[in-house]
NUMAR-624930 format. One record per residue (C-alpha): x, y, z; residue number from 1. Coordinates in nm, 4 decimals. Layout:
<sites>
{{X; Y; Z}; NUM}
...
</sites>
This chain:
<sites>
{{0.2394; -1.0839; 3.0999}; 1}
{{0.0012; -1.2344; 2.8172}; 2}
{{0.1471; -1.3836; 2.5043}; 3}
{{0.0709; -1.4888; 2.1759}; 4}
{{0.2804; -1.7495; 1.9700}; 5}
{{0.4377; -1.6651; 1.6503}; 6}
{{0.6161; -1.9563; 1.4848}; 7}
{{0.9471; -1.8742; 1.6131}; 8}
{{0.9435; -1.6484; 1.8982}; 9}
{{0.6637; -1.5545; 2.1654}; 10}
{{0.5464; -1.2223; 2.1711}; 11}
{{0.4467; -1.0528; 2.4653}; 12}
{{0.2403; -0.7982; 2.5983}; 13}
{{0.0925; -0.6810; 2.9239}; 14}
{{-0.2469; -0.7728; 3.0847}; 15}
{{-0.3287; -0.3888; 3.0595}; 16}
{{-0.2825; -0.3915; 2.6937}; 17}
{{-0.4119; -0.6915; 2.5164}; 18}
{{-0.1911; -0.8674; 2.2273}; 19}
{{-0.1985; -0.7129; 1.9220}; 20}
{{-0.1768; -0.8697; 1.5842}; 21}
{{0.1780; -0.8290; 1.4763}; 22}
{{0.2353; -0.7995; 1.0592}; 23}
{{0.3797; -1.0923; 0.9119}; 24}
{{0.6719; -0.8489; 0.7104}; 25}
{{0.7632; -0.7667; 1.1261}; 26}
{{0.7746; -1.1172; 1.2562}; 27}
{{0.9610; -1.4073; 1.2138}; 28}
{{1.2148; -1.2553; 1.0131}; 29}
{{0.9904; -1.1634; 0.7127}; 30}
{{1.0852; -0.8737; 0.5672}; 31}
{{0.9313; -0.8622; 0.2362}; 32}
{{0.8342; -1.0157; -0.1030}; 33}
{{1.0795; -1.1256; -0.3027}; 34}
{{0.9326; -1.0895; -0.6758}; 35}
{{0.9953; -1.3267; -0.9184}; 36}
{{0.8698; -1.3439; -1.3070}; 37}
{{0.5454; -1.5657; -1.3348}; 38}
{{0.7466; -1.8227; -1.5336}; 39}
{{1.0072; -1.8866; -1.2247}; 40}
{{0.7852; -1.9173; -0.9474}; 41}
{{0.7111; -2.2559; -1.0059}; 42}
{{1.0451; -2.3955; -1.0889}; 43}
{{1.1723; -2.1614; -0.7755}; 44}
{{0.9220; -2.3518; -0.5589}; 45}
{{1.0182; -2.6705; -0.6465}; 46}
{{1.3673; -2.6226; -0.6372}; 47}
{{1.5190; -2.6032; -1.0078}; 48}
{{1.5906; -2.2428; -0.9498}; 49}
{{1.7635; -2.1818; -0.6339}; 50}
{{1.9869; -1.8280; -0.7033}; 51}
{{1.8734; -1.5198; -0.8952}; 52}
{{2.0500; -1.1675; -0.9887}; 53}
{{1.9687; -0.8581; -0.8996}; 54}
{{2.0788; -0.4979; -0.9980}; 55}
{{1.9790; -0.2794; -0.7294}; 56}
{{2.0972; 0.0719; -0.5895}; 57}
{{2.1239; -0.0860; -0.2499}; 58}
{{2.1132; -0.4428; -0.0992}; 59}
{{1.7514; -0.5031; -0.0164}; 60}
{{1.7791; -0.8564; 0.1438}; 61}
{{1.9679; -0.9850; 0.4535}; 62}
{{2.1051; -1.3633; 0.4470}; 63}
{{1.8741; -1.5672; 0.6974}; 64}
{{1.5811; -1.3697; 0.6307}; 65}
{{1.2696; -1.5243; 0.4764}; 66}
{{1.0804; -1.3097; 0.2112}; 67}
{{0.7080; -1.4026; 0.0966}; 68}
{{0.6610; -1.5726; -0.2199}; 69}
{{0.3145; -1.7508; -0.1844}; 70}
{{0.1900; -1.9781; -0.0535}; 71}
{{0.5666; -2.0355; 0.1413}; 72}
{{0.8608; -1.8422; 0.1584}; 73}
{{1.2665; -1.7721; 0.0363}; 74}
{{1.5334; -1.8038; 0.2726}; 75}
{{1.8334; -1.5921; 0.1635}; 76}
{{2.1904; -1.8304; 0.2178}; 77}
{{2.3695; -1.6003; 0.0289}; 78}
{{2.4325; -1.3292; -0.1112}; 79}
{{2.7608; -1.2082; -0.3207}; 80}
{{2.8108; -0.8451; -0.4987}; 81}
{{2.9294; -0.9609; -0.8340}; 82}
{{3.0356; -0.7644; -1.1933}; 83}
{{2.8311; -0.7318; -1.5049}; 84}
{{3.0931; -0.8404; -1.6340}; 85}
{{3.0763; -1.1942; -1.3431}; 86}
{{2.7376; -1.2811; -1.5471}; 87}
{{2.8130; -1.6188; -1.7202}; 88}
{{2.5540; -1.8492; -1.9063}; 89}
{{2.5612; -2.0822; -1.6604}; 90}
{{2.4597; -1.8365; -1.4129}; 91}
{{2.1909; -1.7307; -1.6289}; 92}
{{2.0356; -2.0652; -1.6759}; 93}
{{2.1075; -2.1239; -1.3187}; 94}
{{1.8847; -1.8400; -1.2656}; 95}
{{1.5850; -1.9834; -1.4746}; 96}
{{1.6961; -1.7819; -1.8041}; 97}
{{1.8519; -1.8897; -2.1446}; 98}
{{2.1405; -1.6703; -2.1613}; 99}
{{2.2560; -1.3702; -2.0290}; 100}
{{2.0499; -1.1385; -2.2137}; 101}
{{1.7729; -1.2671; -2.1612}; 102}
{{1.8320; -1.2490; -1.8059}; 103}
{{1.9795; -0.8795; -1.8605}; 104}
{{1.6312; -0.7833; -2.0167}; 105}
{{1.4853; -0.8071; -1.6661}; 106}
{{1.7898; -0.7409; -1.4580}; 107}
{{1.7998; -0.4286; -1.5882}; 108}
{{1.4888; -0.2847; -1.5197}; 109}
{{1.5395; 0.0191; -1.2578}; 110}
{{1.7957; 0.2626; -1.2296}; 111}
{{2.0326; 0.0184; -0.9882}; 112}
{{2.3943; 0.0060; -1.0714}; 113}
{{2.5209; -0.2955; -0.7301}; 114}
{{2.4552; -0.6194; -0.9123}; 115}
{{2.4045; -0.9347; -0.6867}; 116}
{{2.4079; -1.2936; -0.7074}; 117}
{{2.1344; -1.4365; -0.4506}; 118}
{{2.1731; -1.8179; -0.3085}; 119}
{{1.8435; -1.8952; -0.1752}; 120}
{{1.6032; -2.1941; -0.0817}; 121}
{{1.1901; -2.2295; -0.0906}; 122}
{{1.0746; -2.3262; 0.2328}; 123}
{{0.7100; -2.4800; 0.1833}; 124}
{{0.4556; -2.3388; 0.3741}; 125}
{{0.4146; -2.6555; 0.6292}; 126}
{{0.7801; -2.6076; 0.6952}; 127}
</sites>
């Protein structure tokens, strides 16, 4: 057996077949992007912003799993199907907007109707 080292785990091949480049979104528990307005990504980065909602049809992220947001990545702590109605303006502002409409305005987007509040954490890059 030949391996290669990914930052957590070893993957292995056989001397028949040599290693293949495995995609970043299928190692290391990767999974995606998570998007973020240009105006958060810096304050998410640096740690102002450390939760965000989301209205989705289906829950797209996975607690423990790390989702690309250049140059590092979020870790998902938590997640917690919430209400509308559960949207206070402290969680708004905790989420990086001024109220709850404003964060509505983007919330809202697609045709979702499961809303989610999302504890998560940057992890830096050199991490």
């Amino acid at each position: 057996m030949i391996g290669f080292q990914c930052p957590l785990r070893v993957i292995s091949t056989t001397v028949a077949q040599p290693p293949r480049l495995v995609p970043e979104t299928l190692c290391c528990n990767v999974v995606n992007t998570m998007q973020f307005m240009k105006r958060l990504r810096d304050p998410v980065r640096n740690g102002e912003v450390t939760r965000t909602v989301r209205i989705w049809k289906s829950l797209r992220v996975k607690v423990g799993n790390r989702y690309l947001l250049e140059p590092g990545h979020i870790v998902v702590d938590a997640v917690h199907p919430i209400e509308l109605s559960d949207i206070t303006p402290e969680i708004a502002r905790e989420t990086g907007f001024k109220g709850v409409v404003d964060l509505l305005k983007t919330a809202r987007h697609g045709t979702g109707d499961q809303v989610f509040l999302i504890d998560f954490h940057y992890l830096p890059p050199e991490a």
